[in-house]
N, C-alpha and C positions, 0 to 999 in steps of 0.2 A: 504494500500500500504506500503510495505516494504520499513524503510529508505533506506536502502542501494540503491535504485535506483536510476539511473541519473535522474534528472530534467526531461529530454525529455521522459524517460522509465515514469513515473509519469503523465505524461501528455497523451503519447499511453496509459497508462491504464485505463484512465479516457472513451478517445474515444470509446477504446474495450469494455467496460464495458456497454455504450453506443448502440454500437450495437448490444450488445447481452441484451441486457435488453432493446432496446426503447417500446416493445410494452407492456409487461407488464409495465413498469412506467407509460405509458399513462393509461393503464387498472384501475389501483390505483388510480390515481388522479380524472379522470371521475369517478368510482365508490362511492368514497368518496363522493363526490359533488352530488353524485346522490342520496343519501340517506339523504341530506339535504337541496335540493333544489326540483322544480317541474321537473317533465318530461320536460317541454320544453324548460327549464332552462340547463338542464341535457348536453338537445342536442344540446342548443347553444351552451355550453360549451365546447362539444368535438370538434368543427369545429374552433369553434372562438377561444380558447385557447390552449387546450391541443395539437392538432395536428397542427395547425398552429407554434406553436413553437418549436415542433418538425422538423417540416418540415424543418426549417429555419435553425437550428443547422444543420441539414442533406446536407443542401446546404451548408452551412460552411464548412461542414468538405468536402465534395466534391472538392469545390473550391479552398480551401488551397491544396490538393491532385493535383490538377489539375496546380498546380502552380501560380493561382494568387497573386497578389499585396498584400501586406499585408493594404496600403491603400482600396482596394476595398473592403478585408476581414471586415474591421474594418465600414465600411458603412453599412454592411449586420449586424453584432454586433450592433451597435449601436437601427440599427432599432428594432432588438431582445430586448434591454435594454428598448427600448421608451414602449413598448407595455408587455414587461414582466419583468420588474425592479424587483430585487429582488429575482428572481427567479434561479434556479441552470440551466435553459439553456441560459440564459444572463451571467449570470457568466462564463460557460464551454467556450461558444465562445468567451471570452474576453480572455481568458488563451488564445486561440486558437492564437488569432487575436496578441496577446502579441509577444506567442515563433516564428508567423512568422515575427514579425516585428525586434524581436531581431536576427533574421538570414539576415533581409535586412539590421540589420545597425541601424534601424529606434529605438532608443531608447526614444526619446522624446514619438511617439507613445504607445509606451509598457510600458513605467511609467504612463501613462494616461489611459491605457485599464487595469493596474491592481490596480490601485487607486479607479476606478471604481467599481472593485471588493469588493476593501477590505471598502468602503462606504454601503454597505449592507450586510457584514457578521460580524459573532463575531471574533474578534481576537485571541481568543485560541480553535477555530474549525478547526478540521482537515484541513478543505477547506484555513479556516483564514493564519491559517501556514506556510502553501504551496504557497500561495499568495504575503506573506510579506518573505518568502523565495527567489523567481523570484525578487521580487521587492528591497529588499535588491542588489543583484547579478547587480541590472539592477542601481540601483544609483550608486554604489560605479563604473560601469564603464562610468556611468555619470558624473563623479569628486563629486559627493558626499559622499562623504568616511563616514562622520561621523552620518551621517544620516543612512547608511547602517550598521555601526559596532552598533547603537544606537540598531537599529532593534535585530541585531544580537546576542548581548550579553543579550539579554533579555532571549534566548534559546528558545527552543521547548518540547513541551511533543511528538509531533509525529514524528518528525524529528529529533533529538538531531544530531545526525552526522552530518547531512548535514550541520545546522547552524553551529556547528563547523569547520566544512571545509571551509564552505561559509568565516567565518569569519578569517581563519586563512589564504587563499590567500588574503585576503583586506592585512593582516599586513605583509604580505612574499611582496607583490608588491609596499608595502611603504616603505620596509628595515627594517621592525621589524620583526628578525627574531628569536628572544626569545619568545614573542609574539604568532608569526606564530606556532611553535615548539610547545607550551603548550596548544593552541586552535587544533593542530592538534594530540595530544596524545589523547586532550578530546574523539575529532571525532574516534580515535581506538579506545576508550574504550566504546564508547557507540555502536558501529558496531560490536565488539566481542560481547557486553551485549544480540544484537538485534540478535544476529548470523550470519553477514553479511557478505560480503568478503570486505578484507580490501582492498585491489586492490591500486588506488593509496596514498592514503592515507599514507597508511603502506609506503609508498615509502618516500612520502615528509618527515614522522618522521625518516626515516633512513637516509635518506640526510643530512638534520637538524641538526640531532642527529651527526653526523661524522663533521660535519662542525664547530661545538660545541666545538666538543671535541679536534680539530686539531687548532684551536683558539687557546683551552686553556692553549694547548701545545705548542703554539709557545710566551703565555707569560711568562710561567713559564720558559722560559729558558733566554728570555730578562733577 
């Protein structure tokens, strides 16, 4: 997935990706198991795991589509987590169960569903990133600013923009705005690097940038 995407674009690609692949991923994972396990192992496997957790995700994603609670969403996750901990469809619905909790407000929720996450991945996997990317975004509007910029200046190999973005509204919303200016040039220069559209980005460093400069003109004449 392309940095340049919004968070939300990041998250429908994951879904898309999803639907257009559930049946072969199922295909892979039973196959696999099937050349190391017995036939009737094989076929537990496919009812009791593979497609049951399939399933589950699928009603996730319907659910949330269909407008439920992000509370409810998050019960249906959970149960995914208890039964396949670990696994990239407990994870996917946790993202899920996150971005609608962060659309209801419910942030306490959505730092506990992506904590969840980032408890069974590695920290500098794609997936890791992306996670502690949300979750950054999701403390600092928790009032934990420095926990979020902690996250943040650590940087990304698969995101570099966004964490720069991420981190230079944390320092634009505290009044550090030298700060905000140099974490947001970062994030242009690594979105040209990526070939991305600079979109707002390029905006905040021109704003910045003239606000800078009209500052520094109004001391030099003091």
């Amino acid at each position: 997935m392309a940095d340049h995407l919004q968070e939300e674009e990041q998250l429908e690609a994951i879904s898309q990706w999803w639907q257009e692949n559930r049946t072969s991923v199922i295909a892979v994972v039973v196959l696999t198991l099937g050349g190391t396990i017995g036939w009737s192992q094989y076929e537990d496997y496919t009812s009791d795991k593979a497609v049951v957790a399939a399933n589950a995700y699928d009603e996730l994603l319907q659910e949330r589509e269909s407008g439920v609670a992000a509370e409810e969403l998050a019960l249906i996750s959970a149960g995914l987590r208890d039964t396949h901990s670990g696994e990239a469809f407990a994870d996917f619905a946790s993202l899920q169960v996150a971005a609608a909790a962060v659309q209801a407000g419910d942030l306490v929720l959505a730092r506990g569903e992506l904590e969840s996450v980032m408890a069974g991945v590695e920290f500098d996997s794609t997936l890791g990133q992306l996670v502690q990317l949300r979750l950054a975004r999701v403390m600092a509007a928790s009032g934990d600013e420095a926990g979020a910029v902690a996250i943040l200046e650590q940087g990304s190999s698969s995101f570099p923009a966004s964490y720069a973005q991420a981190l230079g509204d944390i320092h634009l919303a505290a009044g550090r705005e030298a700060e905000a200016l140099l974490a947001y040039q970062s994030a242009q220069t690594e979105s040209l690097a990526l070939g991305g559209q600079l979109g707002l980005v390029d905006l905040k460093v021109t704003g910045l940038s003239l606000r800078d400069a009209a500052d520094s003109g109004e001391d030099s004449q003091q």
